[in-house]
C-alpha positions as CSV (number, residue, x, y, z in Angstrom):
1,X,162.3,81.3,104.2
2,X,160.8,81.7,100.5
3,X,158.8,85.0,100.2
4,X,155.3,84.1,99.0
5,X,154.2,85.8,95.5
6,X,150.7,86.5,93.9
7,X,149.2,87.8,91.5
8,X,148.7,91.8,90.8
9,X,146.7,92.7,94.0
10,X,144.2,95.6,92.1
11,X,143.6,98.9,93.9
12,X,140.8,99.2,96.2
13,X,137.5,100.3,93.9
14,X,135.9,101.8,96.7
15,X,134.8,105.7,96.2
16,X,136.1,108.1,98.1
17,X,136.4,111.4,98.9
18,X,138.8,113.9,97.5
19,X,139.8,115.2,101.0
20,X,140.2,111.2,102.1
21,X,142.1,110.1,99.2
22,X,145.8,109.5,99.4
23,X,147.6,111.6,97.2
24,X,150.9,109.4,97.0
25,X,152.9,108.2,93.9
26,X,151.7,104.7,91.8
27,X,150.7,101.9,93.8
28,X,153.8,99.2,93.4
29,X,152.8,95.7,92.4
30,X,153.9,92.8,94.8
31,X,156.0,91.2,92.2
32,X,158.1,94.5,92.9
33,X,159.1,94.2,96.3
34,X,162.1,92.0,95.7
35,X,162.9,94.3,93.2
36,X,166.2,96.1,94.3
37,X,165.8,95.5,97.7
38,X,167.9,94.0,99.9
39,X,165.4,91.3,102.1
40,X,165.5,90.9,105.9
41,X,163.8,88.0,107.3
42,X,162.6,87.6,111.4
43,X,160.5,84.9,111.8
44,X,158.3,86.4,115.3
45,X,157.9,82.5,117.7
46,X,154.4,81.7,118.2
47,X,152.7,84.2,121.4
48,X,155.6,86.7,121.3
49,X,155.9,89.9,119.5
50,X,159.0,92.0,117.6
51,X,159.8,95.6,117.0
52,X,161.3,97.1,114.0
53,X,161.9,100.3,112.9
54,X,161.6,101.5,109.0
55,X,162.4,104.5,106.9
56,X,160.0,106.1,104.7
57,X,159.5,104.7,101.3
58,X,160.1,101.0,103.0
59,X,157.8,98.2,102.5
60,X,157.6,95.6,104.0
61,X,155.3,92.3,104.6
62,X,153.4,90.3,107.7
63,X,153.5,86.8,106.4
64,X,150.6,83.9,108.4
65,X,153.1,80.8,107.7
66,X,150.7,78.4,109.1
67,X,147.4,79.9,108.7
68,X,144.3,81.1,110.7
69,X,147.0,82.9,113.1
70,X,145.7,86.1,114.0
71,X,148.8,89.5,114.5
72,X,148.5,92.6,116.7
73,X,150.0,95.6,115.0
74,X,150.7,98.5,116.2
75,X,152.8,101.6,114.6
76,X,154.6,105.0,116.0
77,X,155.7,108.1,113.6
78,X,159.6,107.5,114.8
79,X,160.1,111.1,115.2
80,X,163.7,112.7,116.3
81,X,163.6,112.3,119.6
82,X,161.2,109.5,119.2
83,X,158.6,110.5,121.9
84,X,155.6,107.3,120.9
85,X,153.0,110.0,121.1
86,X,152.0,110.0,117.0
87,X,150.9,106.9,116.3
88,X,148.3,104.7,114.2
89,X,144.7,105.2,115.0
90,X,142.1,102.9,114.4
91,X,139.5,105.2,115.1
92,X,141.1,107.6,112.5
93,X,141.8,105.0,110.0
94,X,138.0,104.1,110.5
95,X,137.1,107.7,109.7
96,X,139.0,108.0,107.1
97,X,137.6,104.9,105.3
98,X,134.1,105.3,106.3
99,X,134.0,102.3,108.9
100,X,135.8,99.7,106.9
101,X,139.2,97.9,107.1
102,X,141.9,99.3,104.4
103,X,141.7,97.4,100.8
104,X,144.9,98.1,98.8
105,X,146.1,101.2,97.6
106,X,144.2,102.7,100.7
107,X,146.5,103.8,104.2
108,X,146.2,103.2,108.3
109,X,146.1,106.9,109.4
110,X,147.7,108.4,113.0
111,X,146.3,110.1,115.9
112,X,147.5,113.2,114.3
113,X,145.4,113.0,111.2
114,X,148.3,111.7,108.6
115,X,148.2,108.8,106.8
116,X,151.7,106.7,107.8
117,X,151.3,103.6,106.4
118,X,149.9,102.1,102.8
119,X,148.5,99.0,101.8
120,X,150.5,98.0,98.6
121,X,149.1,93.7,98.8
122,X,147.3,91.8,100.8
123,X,146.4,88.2,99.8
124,X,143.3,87.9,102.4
125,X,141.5,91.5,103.1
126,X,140.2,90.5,105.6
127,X,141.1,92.3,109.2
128,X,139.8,93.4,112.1
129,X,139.8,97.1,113.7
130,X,137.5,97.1,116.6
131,X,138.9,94.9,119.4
132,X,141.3,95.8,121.7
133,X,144.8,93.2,122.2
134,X,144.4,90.6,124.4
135,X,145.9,91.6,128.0
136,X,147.2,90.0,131.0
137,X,144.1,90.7,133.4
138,X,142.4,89.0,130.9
139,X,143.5,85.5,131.2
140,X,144.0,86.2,134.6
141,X,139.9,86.7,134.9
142,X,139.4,83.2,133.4
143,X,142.1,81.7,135.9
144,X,144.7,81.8,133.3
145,X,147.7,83.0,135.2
146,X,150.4,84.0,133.3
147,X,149.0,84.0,130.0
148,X,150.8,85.3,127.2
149,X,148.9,88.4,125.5
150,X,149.2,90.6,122.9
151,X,149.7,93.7,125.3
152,X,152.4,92.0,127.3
153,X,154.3,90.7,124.0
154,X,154.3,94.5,122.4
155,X,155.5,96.2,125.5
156,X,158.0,93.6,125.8
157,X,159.3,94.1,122.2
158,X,158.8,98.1,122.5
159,X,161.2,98.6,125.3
160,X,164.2,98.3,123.6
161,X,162.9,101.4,121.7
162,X,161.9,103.2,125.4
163,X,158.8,102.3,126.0
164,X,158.3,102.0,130.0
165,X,155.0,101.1,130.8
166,X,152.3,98.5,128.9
167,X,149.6,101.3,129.0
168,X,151.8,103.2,126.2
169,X,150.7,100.7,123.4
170,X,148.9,102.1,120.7
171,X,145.1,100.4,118.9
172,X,146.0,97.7,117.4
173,X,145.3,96.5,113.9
174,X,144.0,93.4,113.9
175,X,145.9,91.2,110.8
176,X,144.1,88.0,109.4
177,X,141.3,89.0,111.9
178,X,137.6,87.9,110.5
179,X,135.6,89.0,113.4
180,X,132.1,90.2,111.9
181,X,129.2,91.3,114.2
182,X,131.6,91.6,117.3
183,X,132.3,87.8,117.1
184,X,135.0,86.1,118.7
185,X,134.6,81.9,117.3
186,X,136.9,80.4,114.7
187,X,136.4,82.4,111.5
188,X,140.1,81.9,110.6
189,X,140.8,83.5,106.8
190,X,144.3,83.2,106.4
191,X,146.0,80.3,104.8
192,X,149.7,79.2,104.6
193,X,152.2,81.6,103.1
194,X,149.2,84.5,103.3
195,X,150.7,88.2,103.7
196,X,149.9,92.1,103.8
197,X,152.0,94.5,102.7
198,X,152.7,98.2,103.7
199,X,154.6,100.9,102.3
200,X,156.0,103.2,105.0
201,X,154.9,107.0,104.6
202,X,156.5,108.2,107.4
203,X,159.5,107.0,109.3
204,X,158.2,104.2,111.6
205,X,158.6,101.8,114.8
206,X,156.2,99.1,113.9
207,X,155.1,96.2,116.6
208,X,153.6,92.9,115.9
209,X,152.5,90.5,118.3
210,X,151.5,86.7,117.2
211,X,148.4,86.4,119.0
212,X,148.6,84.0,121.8
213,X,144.6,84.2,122.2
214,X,143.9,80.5,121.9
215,X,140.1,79.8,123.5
216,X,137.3,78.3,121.6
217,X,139.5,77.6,118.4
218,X,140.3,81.1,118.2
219,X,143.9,81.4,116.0
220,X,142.6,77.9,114.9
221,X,143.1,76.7,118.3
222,X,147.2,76.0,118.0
223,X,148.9,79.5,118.2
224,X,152.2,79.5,115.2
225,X,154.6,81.6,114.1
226,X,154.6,84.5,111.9
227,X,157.4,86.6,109.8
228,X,158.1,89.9,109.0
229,X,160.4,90.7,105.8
230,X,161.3,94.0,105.1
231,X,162.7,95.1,101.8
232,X,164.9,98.1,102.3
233,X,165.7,99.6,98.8
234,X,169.5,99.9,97.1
């Protein structure tokens, strides 16, 4: 699978606070994150999820490959033992960025009050940190039985890393998500080959789920695969 390139992505020019800021080391550009790195590549089949773990200082990219396909993510701090209970807040993250979704150079911040992962490039800026993931009951509520969601497929992916019941899952960060005004239509912003990119700041167990949410042309209607390509340093 070809990693996709851009252009520099600039840092966010949004004011903030010196007690928000992040006071971490150069934002890298994108064209840097082949850069002596060794690539792995999982490509994450349409309405399922995958779990990774990565060290601090990785980065590492969520890639749309068809376009308008919304993905769950979810984080944990992987502590020693890794217990799940720090993990990324999206009601932090929103304090911390006065309301708004991240732009680059900014971070998604834990329960604890730490920043653990940075935005280093994102091709569409646009995401979504307000809804909840999709869940089994649900589907089941519209007469969808067995329904894959976005709860299900991160609980699924998160027990090979001990996670025993599907009310552990953290907020989820809504990738690709263009939901203004609490509205769930087709508003699809992602194109082919689109990505975001993080910087671990912590060690990490990340999630992603590809959203298998497909009523009223939601994920454009056909739910597609995504990839996740981590580029662990020399």
């Amino acid at each position: 699978m070809r990693v996709p390139t851009t252009t520099d992505v600039p840092t966010s020019s949004r004011p903030q606070s010196k007690s928000h800021a992040d006071p971490f080391a150069e934002l890298p550009t994108p064209e840097s994150f082949c850069c002596n790195a060794v690539l792995t590549r999982h490509v994450v089949p349409a309405a399922h999820g995958y779990a990774f773990a990565v060290t601090k200082g990785t980065r590492f990219r969520i890639i749309d490959l068809k376009g308008e396909q919304v993905v769950d993510f979810m984080a944990w701090v992987h502590d020693k033992p890794f217990t799940r209970l720090e993990k990324m807040s999206t009601a932090y993250t929103r304090y911390h960025l006065s309301g708004v979704q991240p732009a680059v150079g900014e971070s998604l911040w834990t329960n604890a009050d730490r920043p653990l992962l940075r935005v280093t490039a994102d091709t569409v800026k646009v995401h979504d940190m307000t809804f909840m993931s999709c869940f089994p009951g649900l589907y089941t509520k519209q007469g969808l039985q067995g329904h894959r969601s976005c709860a299900q497929n991160i609980f699924e992916a998160m027990q090979s890393f001990g996670m025993e019941d599907i009310l552990d899952i953290a907020e989820p960060f809504n990738i690709f998500q263009n939901t203004p005004n609490y509205s769930l239509k087709r508003l699809g912003s992602s194109k082919p080959g689109d990505y975001i990119e993080f910087e671990a700041l912590e060690d990490a167990v990340c999630a992603v789920s590809s959203c298998p949410y497909d009523l009223d042309g939601f994920n454009g209607g056909v739910i597609t695969d995504i990839a996740v390509v981590i580029a662990k340093k020399k």
